[in-house]
DOMAR-285717 format. One line per 5 residues: number of its first residue (from 1); their letters; for each residue x, y, z of N, C-alpha, C. Coordinates in steps of 0.02 Angstrom, whole numbers, plus 50000, padded with zeros to 5 digits. Atoms other than C-alpha are relative to their C-alpha. Layout:
REM residues N
NUM	A	X/Y/Z/X/Y/Z/X/Y/Z; ...;
//
This chain:
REM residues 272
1	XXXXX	50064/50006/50036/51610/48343/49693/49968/50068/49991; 50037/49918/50021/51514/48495/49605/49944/50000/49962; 50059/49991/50033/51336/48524/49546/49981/50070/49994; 50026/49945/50038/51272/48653/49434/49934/49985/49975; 50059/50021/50023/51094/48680/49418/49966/50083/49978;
6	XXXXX	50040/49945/50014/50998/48824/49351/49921/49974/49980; 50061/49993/49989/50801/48879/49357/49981/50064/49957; 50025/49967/50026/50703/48986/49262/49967/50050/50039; 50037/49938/49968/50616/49164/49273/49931/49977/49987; 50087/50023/50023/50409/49154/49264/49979/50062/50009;
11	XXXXX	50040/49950/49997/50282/49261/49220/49922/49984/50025; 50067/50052/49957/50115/49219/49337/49946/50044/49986; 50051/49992/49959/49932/49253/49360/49981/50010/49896; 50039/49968/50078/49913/49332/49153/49938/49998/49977; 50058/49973/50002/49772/49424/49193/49949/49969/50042;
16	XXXXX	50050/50009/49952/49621/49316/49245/50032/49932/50037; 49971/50078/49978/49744/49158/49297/50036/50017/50053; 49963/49946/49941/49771/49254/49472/50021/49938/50036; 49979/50071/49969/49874/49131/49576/49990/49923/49987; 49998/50086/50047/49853/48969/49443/50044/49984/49954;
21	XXXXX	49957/50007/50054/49942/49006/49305/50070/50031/50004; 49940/49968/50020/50122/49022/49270/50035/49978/49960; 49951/50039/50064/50251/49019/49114/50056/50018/50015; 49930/49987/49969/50435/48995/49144/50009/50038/49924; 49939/49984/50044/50550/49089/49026/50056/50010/49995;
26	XXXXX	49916/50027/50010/50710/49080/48974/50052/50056/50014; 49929/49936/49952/50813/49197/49082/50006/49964/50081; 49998/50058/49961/50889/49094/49214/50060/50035/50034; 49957/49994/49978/50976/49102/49355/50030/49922/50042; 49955/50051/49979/51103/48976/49435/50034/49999/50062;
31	XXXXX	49983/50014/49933/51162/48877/49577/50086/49961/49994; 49955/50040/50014/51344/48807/49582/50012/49978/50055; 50000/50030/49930/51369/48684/49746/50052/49960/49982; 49942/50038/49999/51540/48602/49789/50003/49993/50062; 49974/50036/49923/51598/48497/49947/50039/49996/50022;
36	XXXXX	49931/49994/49946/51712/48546/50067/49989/50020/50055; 50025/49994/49906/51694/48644/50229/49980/50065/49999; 50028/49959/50022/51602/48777/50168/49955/50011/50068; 50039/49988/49961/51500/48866/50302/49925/50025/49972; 50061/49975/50030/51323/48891/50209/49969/50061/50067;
41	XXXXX	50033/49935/49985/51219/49057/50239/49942/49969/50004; 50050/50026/50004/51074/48962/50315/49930/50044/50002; 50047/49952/49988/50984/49100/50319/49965/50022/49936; 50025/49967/50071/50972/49130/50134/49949/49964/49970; 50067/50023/50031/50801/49083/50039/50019/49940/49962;
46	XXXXX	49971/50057/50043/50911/48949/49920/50007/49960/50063; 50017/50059/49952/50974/48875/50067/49968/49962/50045; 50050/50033/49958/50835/48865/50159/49946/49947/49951; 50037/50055/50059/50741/48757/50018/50034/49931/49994; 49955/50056/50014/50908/48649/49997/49977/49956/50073;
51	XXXXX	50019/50037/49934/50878/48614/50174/49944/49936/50023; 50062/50027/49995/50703/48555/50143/50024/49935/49957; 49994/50064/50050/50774/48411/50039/50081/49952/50030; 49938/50027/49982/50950/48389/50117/50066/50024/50046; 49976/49961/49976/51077/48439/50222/50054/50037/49981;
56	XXXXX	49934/49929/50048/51196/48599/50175/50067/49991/50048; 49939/50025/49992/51318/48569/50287/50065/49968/49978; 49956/50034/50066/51492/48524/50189/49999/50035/49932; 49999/49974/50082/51430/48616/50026/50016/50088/50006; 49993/49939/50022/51489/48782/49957/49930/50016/49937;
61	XXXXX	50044/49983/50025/51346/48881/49888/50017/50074/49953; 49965/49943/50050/51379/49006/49724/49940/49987/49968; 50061/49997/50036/51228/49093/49657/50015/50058/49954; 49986/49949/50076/51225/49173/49482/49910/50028/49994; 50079/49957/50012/51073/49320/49494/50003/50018/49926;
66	XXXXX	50028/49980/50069/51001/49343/49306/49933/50050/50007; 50063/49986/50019/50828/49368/49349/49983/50067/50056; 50024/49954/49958/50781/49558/49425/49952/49993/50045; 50016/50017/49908/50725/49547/49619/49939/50075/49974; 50039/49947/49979/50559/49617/49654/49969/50076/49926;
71	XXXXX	50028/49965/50106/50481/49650/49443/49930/49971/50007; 50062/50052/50028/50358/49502/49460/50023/49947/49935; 49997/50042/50035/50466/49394/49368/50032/49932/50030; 49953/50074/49954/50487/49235/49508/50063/50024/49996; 49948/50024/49986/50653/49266/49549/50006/49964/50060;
76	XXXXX	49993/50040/49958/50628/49213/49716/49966/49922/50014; 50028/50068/50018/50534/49053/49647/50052/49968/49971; 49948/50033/50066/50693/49031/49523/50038/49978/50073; 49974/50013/49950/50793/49043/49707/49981/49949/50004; 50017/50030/49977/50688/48924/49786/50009/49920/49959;
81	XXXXX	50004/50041/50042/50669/48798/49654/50093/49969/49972; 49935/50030/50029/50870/48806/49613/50022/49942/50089; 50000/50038/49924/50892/48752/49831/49979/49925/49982; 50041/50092/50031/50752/48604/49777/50041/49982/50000; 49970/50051/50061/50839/48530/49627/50056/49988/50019;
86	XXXXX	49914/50006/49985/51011/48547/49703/50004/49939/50052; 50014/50046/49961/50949/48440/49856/50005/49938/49991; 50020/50068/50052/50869/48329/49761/50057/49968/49982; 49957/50045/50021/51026/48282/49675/50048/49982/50056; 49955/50029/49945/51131/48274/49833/49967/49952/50026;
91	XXXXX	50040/50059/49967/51005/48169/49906/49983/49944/49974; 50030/50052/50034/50980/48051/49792/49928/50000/49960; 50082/50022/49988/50788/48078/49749/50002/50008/49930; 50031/49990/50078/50694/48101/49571/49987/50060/49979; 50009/49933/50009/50667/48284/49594/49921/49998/49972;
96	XXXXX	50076/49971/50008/50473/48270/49559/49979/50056/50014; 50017/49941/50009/50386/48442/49508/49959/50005/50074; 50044/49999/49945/50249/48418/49617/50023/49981/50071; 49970/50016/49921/50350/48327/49785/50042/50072/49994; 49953/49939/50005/50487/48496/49760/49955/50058/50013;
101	XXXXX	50069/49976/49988/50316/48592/49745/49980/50022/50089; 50049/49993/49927/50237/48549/49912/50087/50007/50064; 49955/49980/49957/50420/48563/49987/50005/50081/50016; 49977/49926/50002/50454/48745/49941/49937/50033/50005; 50069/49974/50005/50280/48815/49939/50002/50047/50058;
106	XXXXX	49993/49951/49912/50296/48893/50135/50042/50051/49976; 49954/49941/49979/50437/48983/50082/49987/50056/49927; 50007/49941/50060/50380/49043/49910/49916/50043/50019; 50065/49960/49965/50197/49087/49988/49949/49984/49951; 50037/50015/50022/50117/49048/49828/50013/49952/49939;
111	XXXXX	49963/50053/50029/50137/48909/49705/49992/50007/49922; 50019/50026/50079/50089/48957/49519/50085/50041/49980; 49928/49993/50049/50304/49049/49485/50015/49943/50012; 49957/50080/49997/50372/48900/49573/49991/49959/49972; 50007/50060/50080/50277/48783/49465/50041/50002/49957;
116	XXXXX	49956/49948/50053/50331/48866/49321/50053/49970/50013; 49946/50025/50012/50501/48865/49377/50029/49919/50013; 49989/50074/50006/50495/48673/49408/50003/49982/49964; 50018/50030/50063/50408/48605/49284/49998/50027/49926; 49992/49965/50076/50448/48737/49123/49936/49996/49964;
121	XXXXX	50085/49962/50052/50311/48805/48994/49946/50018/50073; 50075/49953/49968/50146/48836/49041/49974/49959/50053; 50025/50036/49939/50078/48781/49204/49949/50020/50019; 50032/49992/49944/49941/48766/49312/49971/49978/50047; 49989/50062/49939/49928/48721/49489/49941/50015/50059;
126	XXXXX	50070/50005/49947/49785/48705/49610/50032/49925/50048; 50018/50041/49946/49793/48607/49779/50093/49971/50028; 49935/50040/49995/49985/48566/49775/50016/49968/49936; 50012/50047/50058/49963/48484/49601/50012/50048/49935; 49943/49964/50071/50056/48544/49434/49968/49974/49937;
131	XXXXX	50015/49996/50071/49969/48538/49263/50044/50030/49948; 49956/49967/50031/50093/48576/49127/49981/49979/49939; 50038/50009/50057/49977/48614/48996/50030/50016/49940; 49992/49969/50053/50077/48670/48850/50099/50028/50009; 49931/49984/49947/50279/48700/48827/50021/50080/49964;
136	XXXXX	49982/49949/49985/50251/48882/48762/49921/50034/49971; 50068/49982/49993/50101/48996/48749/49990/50034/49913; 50023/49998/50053/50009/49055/48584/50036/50067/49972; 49975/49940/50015/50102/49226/48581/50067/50005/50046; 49915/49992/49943/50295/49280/48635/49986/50041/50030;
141	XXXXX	50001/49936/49965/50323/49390/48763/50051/50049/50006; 49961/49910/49987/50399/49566/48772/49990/50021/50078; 49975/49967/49938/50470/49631/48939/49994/50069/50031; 49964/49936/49961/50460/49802/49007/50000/49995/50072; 49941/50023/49947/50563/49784/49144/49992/50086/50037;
146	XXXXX	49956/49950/49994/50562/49961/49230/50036/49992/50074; 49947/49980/49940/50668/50043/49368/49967/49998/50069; 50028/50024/49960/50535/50028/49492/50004/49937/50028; 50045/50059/49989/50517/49878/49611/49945/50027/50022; 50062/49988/50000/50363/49837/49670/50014/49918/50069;
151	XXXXX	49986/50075/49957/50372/49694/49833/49945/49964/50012; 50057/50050/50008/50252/49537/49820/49943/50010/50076; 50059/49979/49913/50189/49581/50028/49964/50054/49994; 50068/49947/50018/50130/49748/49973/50001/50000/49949; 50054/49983/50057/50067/49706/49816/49932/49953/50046;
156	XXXXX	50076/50046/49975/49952/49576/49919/49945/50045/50045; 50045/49930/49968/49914/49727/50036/49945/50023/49960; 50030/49946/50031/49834/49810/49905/49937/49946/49995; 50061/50056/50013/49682/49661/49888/49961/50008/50045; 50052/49987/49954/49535/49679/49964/49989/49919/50014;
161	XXXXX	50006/50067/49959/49478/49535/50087/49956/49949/49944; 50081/50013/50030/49314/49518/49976/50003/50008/49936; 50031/49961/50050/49250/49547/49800/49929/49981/49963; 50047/50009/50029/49096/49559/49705/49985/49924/49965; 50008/50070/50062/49010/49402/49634/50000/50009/49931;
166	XXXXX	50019/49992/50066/48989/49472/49485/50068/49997/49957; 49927/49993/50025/49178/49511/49473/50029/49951/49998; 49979/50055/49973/49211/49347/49555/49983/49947/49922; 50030/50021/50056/49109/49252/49397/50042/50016/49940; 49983/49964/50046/49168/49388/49278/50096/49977/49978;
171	XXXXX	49921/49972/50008/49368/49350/49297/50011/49919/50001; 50008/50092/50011/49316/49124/49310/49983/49980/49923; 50010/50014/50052/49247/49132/49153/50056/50031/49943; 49934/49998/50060/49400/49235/49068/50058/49955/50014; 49939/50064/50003/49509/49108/49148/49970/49954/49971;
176	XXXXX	50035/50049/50022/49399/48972/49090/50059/49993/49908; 49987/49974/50076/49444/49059/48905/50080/49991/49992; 49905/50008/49998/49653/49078/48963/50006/49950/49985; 49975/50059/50000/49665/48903/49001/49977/49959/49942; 50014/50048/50064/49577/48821/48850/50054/50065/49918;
181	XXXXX	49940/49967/50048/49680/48944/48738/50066/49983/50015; 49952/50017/49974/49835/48909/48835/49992/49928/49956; 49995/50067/50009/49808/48714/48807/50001/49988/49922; 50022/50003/50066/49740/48738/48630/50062/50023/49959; 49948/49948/50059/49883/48856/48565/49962/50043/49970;
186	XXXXX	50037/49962/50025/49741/48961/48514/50017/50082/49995; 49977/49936/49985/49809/49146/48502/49918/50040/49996; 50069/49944/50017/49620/49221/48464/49972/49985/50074; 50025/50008/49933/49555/49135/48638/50056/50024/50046; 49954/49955/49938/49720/49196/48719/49978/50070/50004;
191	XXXXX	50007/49900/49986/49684/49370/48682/49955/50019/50027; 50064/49969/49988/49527/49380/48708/50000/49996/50075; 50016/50009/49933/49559/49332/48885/50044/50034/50044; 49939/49949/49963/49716/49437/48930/49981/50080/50045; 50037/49944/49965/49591/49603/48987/49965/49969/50063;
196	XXXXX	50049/50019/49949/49473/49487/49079/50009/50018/50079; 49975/50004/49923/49546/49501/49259/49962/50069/50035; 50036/49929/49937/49418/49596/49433/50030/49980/50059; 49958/50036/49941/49536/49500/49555/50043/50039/50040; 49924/49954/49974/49703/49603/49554/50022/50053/49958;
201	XXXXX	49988/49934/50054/49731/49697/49395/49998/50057/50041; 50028/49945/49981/49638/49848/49467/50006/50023/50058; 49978/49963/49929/49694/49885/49637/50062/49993/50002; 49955/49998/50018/49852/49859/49564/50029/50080/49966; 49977/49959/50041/49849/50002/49449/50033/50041/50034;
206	XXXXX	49965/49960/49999/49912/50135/49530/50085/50012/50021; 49925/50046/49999/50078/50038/49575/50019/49979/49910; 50003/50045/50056/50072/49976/49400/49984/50042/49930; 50056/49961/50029/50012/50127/49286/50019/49975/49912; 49967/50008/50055/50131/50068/49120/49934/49955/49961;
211	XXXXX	50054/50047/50016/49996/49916/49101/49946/50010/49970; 50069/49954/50021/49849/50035/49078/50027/50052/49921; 49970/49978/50051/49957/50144/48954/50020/49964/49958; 50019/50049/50031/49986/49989/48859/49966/49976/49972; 50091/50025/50042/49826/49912/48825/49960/50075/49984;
216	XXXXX	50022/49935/50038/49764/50102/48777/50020/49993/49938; 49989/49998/50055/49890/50100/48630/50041/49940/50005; 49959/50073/50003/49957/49923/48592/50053/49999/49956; 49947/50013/50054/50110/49916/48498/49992/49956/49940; 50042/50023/50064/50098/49845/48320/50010/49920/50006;
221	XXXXX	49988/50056/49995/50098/49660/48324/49978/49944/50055; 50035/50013/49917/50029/49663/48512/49934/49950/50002; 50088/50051/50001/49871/49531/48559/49969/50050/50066; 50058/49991/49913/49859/49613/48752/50072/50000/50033; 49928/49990/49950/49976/49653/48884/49970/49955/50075;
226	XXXXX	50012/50014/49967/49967/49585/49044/50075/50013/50075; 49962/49993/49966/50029/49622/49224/50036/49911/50046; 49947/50076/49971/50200/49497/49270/50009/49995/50065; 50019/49998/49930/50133/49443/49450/49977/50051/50033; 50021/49943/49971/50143/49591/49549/49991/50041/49974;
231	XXXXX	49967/49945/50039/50204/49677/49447/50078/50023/50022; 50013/49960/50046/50290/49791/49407/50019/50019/49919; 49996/50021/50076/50336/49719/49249/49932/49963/49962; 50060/50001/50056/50222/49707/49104/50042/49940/49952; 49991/50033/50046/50200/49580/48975/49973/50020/49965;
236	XXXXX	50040/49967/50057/50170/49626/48807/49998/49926/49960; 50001/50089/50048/50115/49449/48714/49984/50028/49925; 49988/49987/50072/50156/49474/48534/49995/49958/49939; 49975/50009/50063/50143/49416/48346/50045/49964/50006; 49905/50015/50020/50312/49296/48330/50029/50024/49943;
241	XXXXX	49982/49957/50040/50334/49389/48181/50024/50059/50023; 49984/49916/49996/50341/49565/48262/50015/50012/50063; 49931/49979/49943/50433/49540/48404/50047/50061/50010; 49940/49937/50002/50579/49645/48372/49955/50075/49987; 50001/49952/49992/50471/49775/48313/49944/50043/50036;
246	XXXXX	50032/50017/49948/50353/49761/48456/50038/50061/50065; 49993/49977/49961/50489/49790/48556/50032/50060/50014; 49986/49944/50020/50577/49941/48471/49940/50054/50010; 50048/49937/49990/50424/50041/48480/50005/50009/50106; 50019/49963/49927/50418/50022/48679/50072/50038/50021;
251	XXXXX	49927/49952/49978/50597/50061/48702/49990/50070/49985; 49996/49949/50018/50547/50236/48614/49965/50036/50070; 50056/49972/49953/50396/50245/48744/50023/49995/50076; 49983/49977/49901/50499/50208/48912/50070/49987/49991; 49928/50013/50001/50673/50245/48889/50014/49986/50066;
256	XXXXX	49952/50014/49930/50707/50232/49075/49961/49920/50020; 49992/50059/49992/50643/50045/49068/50052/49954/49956; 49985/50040/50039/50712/49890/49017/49957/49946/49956; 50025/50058/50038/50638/49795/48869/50027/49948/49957; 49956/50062/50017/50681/49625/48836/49954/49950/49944;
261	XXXXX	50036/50059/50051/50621/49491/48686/50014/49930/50042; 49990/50077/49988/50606/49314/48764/49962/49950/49985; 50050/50056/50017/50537/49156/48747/49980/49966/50059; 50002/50051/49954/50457/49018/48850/50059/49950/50009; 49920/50083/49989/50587/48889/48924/49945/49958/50012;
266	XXXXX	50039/50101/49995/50513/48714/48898/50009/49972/50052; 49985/50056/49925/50610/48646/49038/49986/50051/50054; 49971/49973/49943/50610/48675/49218/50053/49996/50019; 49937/50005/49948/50729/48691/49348/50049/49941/50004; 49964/50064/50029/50877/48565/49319/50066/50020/50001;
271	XX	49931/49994/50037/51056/48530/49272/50025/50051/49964; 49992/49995/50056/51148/48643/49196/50039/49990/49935;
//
C-alpha cells in the first residue's frame, strides 16, 4: 500500500493580518508513504504530526522539498500539514481543516501558514477555527525569494512584549480593510491596506531591508508589497496583467535573488 499526498507553500500575516491571515500557493511540496518495515525518523517535524493522527511504525516516509526552508513561505507548515493528511488517510478519519489544525498547531507554533496549507486560498484563523474566505486574493503574487534566511524564533525575538495603543488601533483597523477586501475581491481595499501594519513590519526591517526598497519604488503593475511571514521573502501583489513584467523588472533590481510568478492554490493539503 502507498500514499501520496502533497501541501502547499503560504504566504502569512500580509501586512496588518499579523498571525490571522494566510494564502496557500501553488508551490508544493510532497509526502510519499509505503508499508513495510521501514524504520521512520521520529524525530522529523512530518513525522512527528503523522504521529499526532496515527502510528508510523510500518511506513516508509519520502519527502519531496519544493518550498525554500526558512523565506517565510510555511514550509514547515507545508511539512506539518503533509504528516496530518497522510495520517488521516492511514487512519481512516475525514481529514477536517480545523481537527488537523488544533492537532499540529504545538508543533507549527502558530496557526495562520498551517491553515493556509490545510484548507487552500485565503484564510483566516482565530481561536483554533479556519475561515476560508476567498480561493484567491484580488492581486497575484510575485516572489523575491533571496539568498538570505531569516528563522521564525528570531524573527519573534525581534517583537517587543508591548505596543502603543495607537499602533495597536492603527494596524485593527487596516486589517479590518485586508479582510473585507480579501472577502470582497476588492483590489482598491486590498491595497490600501497592504502598508497598514505597527505590529511587526517595523522591527522587522532591518532583517528585511528589500521590503522598504520596494514600496519606495513599486514596480509597474505593483498594488503594495508585503513582508512573507518573517520574512525574508517579499510579496509583490500585482496587476494579473503585469505579472511577467512585474517580475522582469525585479530580477534586474536583485540579481542575487530568486523571483518567482505564482498563484494562489485553491486547495489545501491532500492527495496527490
Amino acid at each position: 500500500m502507498s500514499i501520496r499526498v502533497r501541501a502547499p507553500a503560504s504566504t502569512a500575516n500580509l501586512g496588518p493580518g499579523f498571525d490571522c491571515v494566510g494564502v496557500a500557493l501553488d508551490l508544493w511540496n510532497e509526502l510519499e508513504l509505503e508499508e513495510g518495515d521501514g524504520e521512520p525518523d521520529l524525530g522529523h517535524l512530518g513525522v512527528r504530526a503523522f504521529c499526532r493522527v496515527a502510528e508510523a511504525e510500518g511506513w516508509t516516509f519520502r519527502w519531496t522539498d519544493r518550498i525554500p526552508r526558512e523565506r517565510g513561505l510555511g514550509s514547515s507548515a507545508s511539512v506539518i500539514a503533509l504528516g496530518l493528511v497522510a495520517g488521516s488517510l492511514v487512519a481512516g478519519k475525514d481529514g477536517d481543516p480545523e481537527a488537523l489544525l488544533a492537532a499540529g498547531t504545538k508543533l507549527e507554533g502558530h496557526a495562520d501558514n498551517l491553515a493556509a496549507a490545510l484548507a487552500g486560498g485565503v484564510c483566516l484563523t482565530w481561536g483554533g477555527h479556519i475561515a476560508r474566505i476567498a480561493r484567491r486574493t484580488p492581486a497575484e503574487p510575485v516572489l523575491i525569494v533571496p539568498p538570505e534566511t531569516y528563522a521564525t524564533v528570531a524573527a519573534r525575538t525581534s517583537l517587543p512584549p508591548t505596543v502603543a495603543h495607537s499602533d495597536a488601533t492603527a494596524s485593527l483597523a487596516r486589517a479590518s480593510v485586508l479582510a473585507a477586501g480579501l472577502a470582497a475581491g476588492d483590489a482598491n481595499l486590498f491595497a490600501a491596506a497592504l502598508e497598514g501594519d505597527r505590529l511587526h513590519e517595523p522591527y522587522r526591517r532591518d532583517q528585511t531591508p528589500i521590503l522598504a526598497e520596494v514600496r519606495e519604488e513599486l514596480p509597474t503593475g505593483a498594488l503594495g508589497a508585503t513582508l512573507s511571514g518573517a520574512g525574508p521573502a517579499v510579496v509583490v501583489w500585482t496587476e494579473p496583467d503585469a505579472t511577467e513584467t512585474c517580475a522582469e523588472e525585479l530580477r534586474v533590481r536583485y540579481l542575487q535573488a530568486e523571483v518567482r510568478v505564482l498563484s494562489v492554490a485553491a486547495e489545501g493539503a491532500g492527495p496527490a
